[in-house]
mmCIF file of the N, C-alpha and C atoms, coordinates in Angstrom:
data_MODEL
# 
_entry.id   MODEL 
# 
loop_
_atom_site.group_PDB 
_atom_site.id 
_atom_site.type_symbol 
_atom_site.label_atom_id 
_atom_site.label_alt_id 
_atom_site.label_comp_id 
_atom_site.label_asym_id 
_atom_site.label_entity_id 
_atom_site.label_seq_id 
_atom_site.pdbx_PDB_ins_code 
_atom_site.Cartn_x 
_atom_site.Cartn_y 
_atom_site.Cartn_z 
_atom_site.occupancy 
_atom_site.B_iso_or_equiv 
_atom_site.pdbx_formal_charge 
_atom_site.auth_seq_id 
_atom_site.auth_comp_id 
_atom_site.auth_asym_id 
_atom_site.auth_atom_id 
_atom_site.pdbx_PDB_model_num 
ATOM 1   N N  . UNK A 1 1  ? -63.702 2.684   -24.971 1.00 0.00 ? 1  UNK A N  1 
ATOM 2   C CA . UNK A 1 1  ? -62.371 2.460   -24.438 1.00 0.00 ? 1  UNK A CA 1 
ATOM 3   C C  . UNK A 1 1  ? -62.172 1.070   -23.826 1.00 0.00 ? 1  UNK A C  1 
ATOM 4   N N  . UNK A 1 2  ? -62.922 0.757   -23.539 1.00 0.00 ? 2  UNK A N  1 
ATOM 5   C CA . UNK A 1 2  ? -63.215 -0.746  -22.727 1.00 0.00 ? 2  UNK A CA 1 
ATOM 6   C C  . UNK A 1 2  ? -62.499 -1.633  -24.009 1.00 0.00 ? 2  UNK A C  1 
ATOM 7   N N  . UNK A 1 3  ? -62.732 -1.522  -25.536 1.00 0.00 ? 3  UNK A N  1 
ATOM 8   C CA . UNK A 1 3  ? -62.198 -2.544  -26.244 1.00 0.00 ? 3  UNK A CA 1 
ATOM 9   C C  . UNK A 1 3  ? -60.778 -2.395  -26.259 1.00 0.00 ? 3  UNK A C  1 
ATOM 10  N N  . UNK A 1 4  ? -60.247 -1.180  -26.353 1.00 0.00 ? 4  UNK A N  1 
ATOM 11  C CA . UNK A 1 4  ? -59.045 -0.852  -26.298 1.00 0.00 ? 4  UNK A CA 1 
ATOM 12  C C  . UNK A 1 4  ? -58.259 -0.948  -25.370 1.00 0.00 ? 4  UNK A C  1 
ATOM 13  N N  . UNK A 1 5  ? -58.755 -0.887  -24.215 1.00 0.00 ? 5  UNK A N  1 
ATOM 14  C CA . UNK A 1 5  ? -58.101 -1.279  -23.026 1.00 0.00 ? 5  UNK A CA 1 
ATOM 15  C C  . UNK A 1 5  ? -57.611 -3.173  -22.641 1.00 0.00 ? 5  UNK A C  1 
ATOM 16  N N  . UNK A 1 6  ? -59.140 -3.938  -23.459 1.00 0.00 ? 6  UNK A N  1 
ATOM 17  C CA . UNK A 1 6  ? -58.883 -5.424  -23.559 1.00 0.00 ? 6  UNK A CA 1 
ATOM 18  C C  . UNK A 1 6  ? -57.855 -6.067  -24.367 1.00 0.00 ? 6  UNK A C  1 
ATOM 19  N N  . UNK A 1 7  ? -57.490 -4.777  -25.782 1.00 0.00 ? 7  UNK A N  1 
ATOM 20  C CA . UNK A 1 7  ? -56.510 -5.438  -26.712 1.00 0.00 ? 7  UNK A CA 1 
ATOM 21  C C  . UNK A 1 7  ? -55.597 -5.124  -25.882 1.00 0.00 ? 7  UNK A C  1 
ATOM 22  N N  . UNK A 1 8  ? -54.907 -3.737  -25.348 1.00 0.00 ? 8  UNK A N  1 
ATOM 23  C CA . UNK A 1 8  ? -53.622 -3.545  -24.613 1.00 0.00 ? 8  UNK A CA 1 
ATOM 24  C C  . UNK A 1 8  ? -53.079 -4.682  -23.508 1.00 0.00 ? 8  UNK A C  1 
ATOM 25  N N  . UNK A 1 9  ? -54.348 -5.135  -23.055 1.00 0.00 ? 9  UNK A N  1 
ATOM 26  C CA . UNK A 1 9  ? -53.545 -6.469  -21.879 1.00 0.00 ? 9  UNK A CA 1 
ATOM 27  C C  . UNK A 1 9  ? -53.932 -7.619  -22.770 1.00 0.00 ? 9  UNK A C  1 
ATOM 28  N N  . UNK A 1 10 ? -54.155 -8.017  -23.480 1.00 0.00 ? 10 UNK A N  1 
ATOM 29  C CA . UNK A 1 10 ? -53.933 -8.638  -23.979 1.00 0.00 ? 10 UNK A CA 1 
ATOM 30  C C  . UNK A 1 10 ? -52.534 -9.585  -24.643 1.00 0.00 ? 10 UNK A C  1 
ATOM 31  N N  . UNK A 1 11 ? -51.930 -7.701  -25.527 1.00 0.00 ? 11 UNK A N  1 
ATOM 32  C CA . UNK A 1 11 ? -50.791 -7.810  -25.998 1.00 0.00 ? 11 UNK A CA 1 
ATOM 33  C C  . UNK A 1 11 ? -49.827 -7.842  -25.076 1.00 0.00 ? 11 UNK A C  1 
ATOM 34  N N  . UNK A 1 12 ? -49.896 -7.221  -23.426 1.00 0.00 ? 12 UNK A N  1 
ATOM 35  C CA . UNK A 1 12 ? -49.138 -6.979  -22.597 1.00 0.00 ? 12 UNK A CA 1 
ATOM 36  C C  . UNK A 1 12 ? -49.105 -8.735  -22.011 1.00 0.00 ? 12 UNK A C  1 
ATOM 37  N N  . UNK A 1 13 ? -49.908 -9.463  -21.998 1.00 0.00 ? 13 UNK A N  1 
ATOM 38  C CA . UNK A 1 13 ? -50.094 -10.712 -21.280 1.00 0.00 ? 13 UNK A CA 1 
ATOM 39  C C  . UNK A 1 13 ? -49.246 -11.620 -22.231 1.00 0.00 ? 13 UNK A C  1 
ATOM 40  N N  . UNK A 1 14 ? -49.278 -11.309 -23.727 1.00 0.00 ? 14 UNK A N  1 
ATOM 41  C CA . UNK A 1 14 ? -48.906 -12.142 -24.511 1.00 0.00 ? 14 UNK A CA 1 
ATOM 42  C C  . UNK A 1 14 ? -47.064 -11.820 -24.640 1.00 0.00 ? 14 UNK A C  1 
ATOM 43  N N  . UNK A 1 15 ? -47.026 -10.573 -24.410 1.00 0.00 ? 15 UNK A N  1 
ATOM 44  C CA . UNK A 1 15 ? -45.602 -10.066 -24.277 1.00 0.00 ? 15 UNK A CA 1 
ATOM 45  C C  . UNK A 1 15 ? -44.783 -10.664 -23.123 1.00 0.00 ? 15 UNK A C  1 
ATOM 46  N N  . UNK A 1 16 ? -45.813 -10.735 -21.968 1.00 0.00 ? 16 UNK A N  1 
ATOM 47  C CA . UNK A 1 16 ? -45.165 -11.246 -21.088 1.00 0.00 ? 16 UNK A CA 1 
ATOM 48  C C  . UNK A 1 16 ? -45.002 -13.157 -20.927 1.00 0.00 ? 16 UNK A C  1 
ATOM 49  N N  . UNK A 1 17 ? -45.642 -13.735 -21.617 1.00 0.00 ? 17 UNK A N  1 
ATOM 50  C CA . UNK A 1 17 ? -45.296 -14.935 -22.293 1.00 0.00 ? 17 UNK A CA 1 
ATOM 51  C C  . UNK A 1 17 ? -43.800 -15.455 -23.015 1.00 0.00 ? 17 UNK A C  1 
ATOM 52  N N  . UNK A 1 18 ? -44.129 -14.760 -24.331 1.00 0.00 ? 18 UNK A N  1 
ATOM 53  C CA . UNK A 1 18 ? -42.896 -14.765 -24.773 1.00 0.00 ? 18 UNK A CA 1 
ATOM 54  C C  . UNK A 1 18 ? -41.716 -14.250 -23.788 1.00 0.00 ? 18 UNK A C  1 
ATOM 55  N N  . UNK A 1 19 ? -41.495 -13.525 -23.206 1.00 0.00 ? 19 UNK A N  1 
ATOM 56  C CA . UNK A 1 19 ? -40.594 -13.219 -22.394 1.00 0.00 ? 19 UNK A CA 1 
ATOM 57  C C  . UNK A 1 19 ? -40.191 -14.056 -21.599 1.00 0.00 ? 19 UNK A C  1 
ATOM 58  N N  . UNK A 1 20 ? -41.440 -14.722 -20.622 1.00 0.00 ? 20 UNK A N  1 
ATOM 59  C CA . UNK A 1 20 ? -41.384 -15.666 -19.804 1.00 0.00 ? 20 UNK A CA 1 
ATOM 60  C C  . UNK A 1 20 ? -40.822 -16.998 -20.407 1.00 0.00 ? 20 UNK A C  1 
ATOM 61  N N  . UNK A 1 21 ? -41.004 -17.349 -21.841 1.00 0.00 ? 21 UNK A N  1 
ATOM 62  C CA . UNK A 1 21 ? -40.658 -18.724 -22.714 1.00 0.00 ? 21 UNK A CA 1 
ATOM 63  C C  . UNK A 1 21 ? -39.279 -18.167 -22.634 1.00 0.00 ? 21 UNK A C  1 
ATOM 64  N N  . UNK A 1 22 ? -38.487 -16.858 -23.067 1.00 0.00 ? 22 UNK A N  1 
ATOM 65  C CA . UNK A 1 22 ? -37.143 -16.985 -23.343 1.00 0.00 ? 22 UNK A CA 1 
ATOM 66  C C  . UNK A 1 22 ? -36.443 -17.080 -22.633 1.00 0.00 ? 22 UNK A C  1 
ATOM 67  N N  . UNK A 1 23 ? -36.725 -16.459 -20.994 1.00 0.00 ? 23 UNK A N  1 
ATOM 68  C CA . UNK A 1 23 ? -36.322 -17.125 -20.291 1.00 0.00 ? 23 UNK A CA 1 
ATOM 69  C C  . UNK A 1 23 ? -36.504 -18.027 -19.493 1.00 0.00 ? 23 UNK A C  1 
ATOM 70  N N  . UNK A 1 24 ? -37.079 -18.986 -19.248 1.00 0.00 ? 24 UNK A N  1 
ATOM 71  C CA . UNK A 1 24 ? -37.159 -20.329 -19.110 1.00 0.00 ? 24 UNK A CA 1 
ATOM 72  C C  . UNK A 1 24 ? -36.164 -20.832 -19.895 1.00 0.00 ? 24 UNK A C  1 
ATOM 73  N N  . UNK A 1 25 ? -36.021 -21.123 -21.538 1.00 0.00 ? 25 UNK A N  1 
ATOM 74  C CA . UNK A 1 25 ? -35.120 -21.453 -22.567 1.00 0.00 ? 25 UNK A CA 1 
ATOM 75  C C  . UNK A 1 25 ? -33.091 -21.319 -21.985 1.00 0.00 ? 25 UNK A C  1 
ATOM 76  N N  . UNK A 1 26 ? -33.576 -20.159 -21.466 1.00 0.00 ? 26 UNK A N  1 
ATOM 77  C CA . UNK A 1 26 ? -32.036 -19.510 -20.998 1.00 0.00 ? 26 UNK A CA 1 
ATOM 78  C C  . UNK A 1 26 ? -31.611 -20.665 -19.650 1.00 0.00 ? 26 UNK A C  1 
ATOM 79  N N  . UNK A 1 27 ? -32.465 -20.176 -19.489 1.00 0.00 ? 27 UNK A N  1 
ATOM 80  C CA . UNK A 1 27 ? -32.144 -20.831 -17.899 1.00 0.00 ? 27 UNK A CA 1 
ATOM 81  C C  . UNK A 1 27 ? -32.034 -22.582 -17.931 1.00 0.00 ? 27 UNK A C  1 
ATOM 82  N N  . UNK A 1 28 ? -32.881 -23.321 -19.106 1.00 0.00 ? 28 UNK A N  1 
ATOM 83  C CA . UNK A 1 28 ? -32.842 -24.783 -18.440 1.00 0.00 ? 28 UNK A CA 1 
ATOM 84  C C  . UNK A 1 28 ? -32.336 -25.057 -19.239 1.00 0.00 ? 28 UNK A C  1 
ATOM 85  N N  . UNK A 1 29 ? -32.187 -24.782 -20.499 1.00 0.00 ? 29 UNK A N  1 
ATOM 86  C CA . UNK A 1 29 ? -31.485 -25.618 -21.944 1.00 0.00 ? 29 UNK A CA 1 
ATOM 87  C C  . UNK A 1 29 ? -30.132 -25.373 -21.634 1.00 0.00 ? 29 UNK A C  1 
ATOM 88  N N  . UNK A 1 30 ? -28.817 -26.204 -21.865 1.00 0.00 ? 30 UNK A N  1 
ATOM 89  C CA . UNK A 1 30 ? -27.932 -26.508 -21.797 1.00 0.00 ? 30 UNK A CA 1 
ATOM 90  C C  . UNK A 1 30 ? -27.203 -27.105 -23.226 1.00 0.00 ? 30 UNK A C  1 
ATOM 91  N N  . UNK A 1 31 ? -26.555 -26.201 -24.063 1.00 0.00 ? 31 UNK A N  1 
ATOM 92  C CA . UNK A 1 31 ? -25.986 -27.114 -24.959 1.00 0.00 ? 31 UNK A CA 1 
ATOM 93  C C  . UNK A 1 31 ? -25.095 -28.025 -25.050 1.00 0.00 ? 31 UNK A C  1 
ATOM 94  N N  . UNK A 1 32 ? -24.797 -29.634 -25.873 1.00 0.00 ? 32 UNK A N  1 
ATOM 95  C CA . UNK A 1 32 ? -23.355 -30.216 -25.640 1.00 0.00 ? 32 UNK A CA 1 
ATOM 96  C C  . UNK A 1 32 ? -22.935 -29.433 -26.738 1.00 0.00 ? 32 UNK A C  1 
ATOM 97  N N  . UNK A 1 33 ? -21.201 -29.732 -26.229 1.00 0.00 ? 33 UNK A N  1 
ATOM 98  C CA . UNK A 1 33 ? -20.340 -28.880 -26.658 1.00 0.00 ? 33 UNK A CA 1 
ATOM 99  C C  . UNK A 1 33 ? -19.794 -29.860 -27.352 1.00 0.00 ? 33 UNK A C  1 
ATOM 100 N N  . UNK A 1 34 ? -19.356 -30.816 -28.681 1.00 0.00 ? 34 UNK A N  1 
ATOM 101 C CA . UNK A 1 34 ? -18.981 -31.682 -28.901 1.00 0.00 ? 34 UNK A CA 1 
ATOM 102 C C  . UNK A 1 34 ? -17.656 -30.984 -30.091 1.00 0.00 ? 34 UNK A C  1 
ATOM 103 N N  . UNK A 1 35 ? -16.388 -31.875 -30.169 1.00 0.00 ? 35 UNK A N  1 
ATOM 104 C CA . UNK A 1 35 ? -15.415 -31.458 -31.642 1.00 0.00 ? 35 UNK A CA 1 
ATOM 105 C C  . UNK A 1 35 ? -16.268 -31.784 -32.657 1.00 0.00 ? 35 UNK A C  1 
ATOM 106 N N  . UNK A 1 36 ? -16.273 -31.330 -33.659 1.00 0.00 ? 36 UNK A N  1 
ATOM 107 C CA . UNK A 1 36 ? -16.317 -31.833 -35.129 1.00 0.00 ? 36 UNK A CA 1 
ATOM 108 C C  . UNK A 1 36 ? -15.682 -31.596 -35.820 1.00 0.00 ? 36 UNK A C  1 
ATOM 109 N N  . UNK A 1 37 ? -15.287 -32.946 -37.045 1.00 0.00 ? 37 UNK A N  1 
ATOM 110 C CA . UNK A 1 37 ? -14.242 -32.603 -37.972 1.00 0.00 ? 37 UNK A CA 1 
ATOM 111 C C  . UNK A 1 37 ? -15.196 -33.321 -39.204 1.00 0.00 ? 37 UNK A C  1 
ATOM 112 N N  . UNK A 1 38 ? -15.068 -31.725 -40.013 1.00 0.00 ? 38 UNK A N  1 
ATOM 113 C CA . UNK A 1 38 ? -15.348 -32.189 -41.503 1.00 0.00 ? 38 UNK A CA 1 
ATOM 114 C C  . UNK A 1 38 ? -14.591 -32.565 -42.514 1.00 0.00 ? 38 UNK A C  1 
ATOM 115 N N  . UNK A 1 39 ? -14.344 -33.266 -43.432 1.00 0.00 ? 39 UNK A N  1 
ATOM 116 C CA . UNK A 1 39 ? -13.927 -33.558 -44.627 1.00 0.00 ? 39 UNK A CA 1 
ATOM 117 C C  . UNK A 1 39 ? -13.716 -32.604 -45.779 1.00 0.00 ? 39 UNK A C  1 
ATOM 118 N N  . UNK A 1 40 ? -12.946 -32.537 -46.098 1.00 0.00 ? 40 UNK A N  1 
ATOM 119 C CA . UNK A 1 40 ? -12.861 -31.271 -47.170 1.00 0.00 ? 40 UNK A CA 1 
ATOM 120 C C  . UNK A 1 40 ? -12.442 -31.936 -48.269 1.00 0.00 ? 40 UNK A C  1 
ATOM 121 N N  . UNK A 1 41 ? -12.553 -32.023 -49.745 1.00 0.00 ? 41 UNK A N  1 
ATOM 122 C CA . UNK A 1 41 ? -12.298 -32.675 -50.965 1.00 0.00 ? 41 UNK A CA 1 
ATOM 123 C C  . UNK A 1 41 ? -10.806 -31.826 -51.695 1.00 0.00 ? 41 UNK A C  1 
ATOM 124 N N  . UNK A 1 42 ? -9.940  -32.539 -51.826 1.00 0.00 ? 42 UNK A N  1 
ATOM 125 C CA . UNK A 1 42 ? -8.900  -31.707 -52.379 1.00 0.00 ? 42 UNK A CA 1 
ATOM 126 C C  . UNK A 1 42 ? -9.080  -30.651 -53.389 1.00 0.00 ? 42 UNK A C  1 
ATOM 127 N N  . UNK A 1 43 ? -10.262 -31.232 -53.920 1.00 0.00 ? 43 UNK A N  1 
ATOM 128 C CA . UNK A 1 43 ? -10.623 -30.335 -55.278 1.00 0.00 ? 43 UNK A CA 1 
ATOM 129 C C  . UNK A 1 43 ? -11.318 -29.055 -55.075 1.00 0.00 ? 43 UNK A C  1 
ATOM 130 N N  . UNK A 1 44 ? -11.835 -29.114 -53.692 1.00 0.00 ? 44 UNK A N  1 
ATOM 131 C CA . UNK A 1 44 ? -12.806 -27.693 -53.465 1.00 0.00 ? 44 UNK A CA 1 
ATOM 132 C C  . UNK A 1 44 ? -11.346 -26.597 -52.822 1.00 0.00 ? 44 UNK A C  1 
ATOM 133 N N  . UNK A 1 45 ? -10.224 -27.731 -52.467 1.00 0.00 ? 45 UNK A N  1 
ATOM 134 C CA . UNK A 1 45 ? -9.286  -26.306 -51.793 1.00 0.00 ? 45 UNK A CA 1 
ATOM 135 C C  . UNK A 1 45 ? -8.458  -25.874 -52.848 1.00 0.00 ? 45 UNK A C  1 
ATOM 136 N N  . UNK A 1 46 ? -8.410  -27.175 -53.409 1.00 0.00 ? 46 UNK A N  1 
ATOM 137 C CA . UNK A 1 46 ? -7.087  -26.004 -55.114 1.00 0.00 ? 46 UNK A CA 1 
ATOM 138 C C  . UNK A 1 46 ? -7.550  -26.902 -55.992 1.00 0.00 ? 46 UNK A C  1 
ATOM 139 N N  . UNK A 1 47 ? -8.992  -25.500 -56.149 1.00 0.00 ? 47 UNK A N  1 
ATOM 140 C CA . UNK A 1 47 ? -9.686  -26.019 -57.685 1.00 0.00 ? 47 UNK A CA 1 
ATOM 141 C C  . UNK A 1 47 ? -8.750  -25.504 -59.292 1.00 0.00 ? 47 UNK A C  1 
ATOM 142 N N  . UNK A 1 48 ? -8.283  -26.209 -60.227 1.00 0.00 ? 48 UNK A N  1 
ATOM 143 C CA . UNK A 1 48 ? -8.389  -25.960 -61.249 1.00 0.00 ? 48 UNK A CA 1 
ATOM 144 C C  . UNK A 1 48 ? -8.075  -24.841 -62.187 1.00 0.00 ? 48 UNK A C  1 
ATOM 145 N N  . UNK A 1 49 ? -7.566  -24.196 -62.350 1.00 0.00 ? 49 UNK A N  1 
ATOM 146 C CA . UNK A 1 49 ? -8.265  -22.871 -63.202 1.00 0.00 ? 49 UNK A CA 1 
ATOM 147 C C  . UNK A 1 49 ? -8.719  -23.053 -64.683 1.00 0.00 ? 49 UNK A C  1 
ATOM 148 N N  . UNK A 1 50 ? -9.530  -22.594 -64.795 1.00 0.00 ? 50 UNK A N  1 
ATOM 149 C CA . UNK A 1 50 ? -10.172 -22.160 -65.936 1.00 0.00 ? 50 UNK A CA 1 
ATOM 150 C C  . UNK A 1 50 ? -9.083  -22.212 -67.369 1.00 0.00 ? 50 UNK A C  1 
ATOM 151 N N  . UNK A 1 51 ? -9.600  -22.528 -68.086 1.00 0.00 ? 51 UNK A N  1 
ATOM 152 C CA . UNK A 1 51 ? -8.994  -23.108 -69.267 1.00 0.00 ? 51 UNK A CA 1 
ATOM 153 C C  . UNK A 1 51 ? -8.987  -21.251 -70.334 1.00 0.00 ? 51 UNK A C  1 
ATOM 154 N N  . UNK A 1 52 ? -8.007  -20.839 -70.217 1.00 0.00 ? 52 UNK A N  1 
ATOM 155 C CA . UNK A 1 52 ? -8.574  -19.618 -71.310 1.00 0.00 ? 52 UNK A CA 1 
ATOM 156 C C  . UNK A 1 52 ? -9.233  -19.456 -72.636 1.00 0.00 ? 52 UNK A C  1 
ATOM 157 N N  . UNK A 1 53 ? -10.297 -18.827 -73.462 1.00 0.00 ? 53 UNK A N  1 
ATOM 158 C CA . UNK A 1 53 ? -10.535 -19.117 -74.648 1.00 0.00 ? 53 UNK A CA 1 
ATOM 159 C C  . UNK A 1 53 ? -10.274 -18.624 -75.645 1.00 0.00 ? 53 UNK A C  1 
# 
């Protein structure tokens, strides 16, 4: 039982890592909020139709 008991805190230590990374992440990262404007090609908004055969 002794090995089984070493994997369980193990995974419990490593669980509590990740946890601890996401929040840290939460808490200090800050995103900018910036506009963006994309370009759109006339041809992708009124493509064409198809030629019948």
């Amino acid at each position: 039982m002794p090995t089984l008991t070493r994997l369980i805190i193990t995974l419990a230590v490593l669980a509590g890592l990740v946890y601890a990374g996401m929040v840290a992440l939460v808490t200090f990262v800050h995103p900018k909020q910036t506009e963006m404007t994309i370009r759109i090609p006339a041809e992708k908004l009124n493509p064409k139709p198809d030629m019948p055969k």
